[in-house]
Every structure is written in structure tokens, then in C-alpha cells.
N, C-alpha and C positions, 0 to 999 in steps of 0.2 A: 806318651813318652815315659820311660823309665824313671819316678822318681829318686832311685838309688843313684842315676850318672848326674841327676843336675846335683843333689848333694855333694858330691865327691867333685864340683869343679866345672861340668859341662855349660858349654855355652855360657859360663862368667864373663862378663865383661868392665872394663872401666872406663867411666867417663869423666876427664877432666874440665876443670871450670875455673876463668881464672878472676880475679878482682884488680881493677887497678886505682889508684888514687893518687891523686898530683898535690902539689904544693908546688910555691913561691921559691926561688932560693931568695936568700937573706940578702944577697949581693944587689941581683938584678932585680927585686922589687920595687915594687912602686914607689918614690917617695911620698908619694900626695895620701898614703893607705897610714893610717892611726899604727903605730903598734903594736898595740894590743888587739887588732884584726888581724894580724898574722896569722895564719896555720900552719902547726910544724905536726911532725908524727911526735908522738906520744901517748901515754896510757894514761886515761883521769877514771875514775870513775864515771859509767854513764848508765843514763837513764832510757837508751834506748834498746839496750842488748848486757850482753854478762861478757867483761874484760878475762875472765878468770887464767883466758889461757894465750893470754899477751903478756910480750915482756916489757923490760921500761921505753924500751922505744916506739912502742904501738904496734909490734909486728908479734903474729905467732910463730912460737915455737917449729920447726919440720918434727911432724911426724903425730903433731897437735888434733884430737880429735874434735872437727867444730862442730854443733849441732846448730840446729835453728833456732833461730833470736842471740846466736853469738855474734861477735866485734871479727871482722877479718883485720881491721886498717884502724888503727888508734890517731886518730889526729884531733888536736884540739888548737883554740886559739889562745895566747898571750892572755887573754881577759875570763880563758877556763871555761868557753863555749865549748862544747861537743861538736864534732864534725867529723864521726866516726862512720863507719861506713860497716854496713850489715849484713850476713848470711840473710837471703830469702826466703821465707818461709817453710817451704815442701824441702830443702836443700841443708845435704849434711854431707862429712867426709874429711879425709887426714889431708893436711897440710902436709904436698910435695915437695914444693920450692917456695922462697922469697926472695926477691929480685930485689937491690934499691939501685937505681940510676939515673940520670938525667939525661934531656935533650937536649938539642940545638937551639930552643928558645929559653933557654935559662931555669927549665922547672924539674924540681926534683921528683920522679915516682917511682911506685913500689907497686910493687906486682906479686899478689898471691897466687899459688895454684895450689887447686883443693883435689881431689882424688876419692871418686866414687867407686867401691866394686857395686856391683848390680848382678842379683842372679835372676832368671827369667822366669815367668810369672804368664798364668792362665791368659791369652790373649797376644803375645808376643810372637810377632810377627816374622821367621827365618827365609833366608832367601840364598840361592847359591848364585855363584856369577854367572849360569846359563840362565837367571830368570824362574827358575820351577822355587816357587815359593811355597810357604804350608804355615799354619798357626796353631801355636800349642795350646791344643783345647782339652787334653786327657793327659792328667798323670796316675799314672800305676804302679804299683809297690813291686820292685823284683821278683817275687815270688808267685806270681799272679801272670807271668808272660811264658809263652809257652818255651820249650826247649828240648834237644834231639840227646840222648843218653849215647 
């Protein structure tokens, strides 16, 4: 395959991935729950990822570059627990959208979507809709492919 056309855009693609995290609303919780066990979203300092690119509500930014070991979901409890919720390891990418809403059982969530470009790589597998598949096993520098004057 032509090295120069996947530079230039070919066969890019994107794959979205989203996070979501619930909480209690304040109304309909529990009475019988302490508290300082509540979890609400917000942004504390934690010890299991980097907040750097949350705001005081515990949500990122759109348009926020996460890497891996970043906070998607800032929640903490009343008593300053962490209950922050984590980018997976191998997984990175911009913040598309953040959703906050509730359901029909009383719980408020938020819903991140992350946004990967992906350009294609030794081993990637193409397929047309008739079925006639091929895998890219050779890339070649434009100069190097033949052509009619």
C-alpha cells in the first residue's frame, strides 16, 4: 500500500468510547445511608489517576485531551473518599461530548464520549461489502510504485 495516501488521511478512522457513572440524587436517597457516604460528582484530588483536565464539577472539558491513567468522572464522597472512575490503560482520545441526566429511578449520570482517530497499521484487516477481504502487509514510499508517463 502506498505509504503517502495513509499519511494524507486514507483509511483513517474513528472510534468512539463512552464512560458512564451514576450517583444518588440528594432527594430520593436513602435515609438509612450516613452522609458523609454520599457520592456526588466533583473534582478532589486523587490518588488513582491525574484530575488535571477536570473541572470543579468532575467532568472534562469537550475537546480535553485524555491520556491513560487520566479521571473521565470526578466523584467523591461527603467524607473526601475518591470514587473517580478511570481511562483504561492502552486508551486515550478527545472528549466529544458530556451528558448529565437522570432516570426514572431517581439517579443522576453523566456520560462521557472520548473520540479516537486510528490510522491503520501493519496487520489491519480491509473488507468491501462483496466480502473480497486483503490485509495490509506492505507499505511503500510513492516513489518506488510503478507509473505510465
Amino acid at each position: 500500500m502506498n505509504r503517502a495516501s495513509l499519511q494524507c488521511g486514507m483509511f483513517r478512522s474513528e472510534h468512539i468510547r463512552s464512560y458512564k457513572a451514576e450517583i444518588e440524587n440528594k432527594e430520593s436517597s436513602d435515609k438509612r445511608k450516613k452522609p458523609e457516604d454520599i457520592v456526588n460528582f466533583g473534582k478532589i484530588q486523587s490518588k488513582i489517576g491525574r484530575v488535571d483536565s477536570l473541572d470543579e464539577d468532575g467532568f472534562p472539558y469537550v475537546g480535553a485531551n485524555l491520556q491513560s491513567g487520566d479521571i473521565t468522572v470526578g466523584r467523591c464522597a461527603d467524607s473526601r473518599t475518591d470514587h473517580s472512575i478511570k481511562l483504561k490503560h492502552t486508551e486515550r482520545g478527545y472528549v466529544q461530548k458530556v451528558v448529565l441526566s437522570s432516570n426514572d429511578e431517581g439517579k443522576n449520570f453523566a456520560t462521557v464520549s472520548l473520540r479516537q482517530v486510528r490510522s491503520p497499521v501493519l496487520g489491519d484487516k480491509f473488507s468491501s461489502m462483496h466480502g473480497h477481504k486483503g490485509v495490509l502487509g506492505f507499505l511503500e514510499s510513492q516513489e518506488n510504485f510503478p507509473f505510465t508517463k
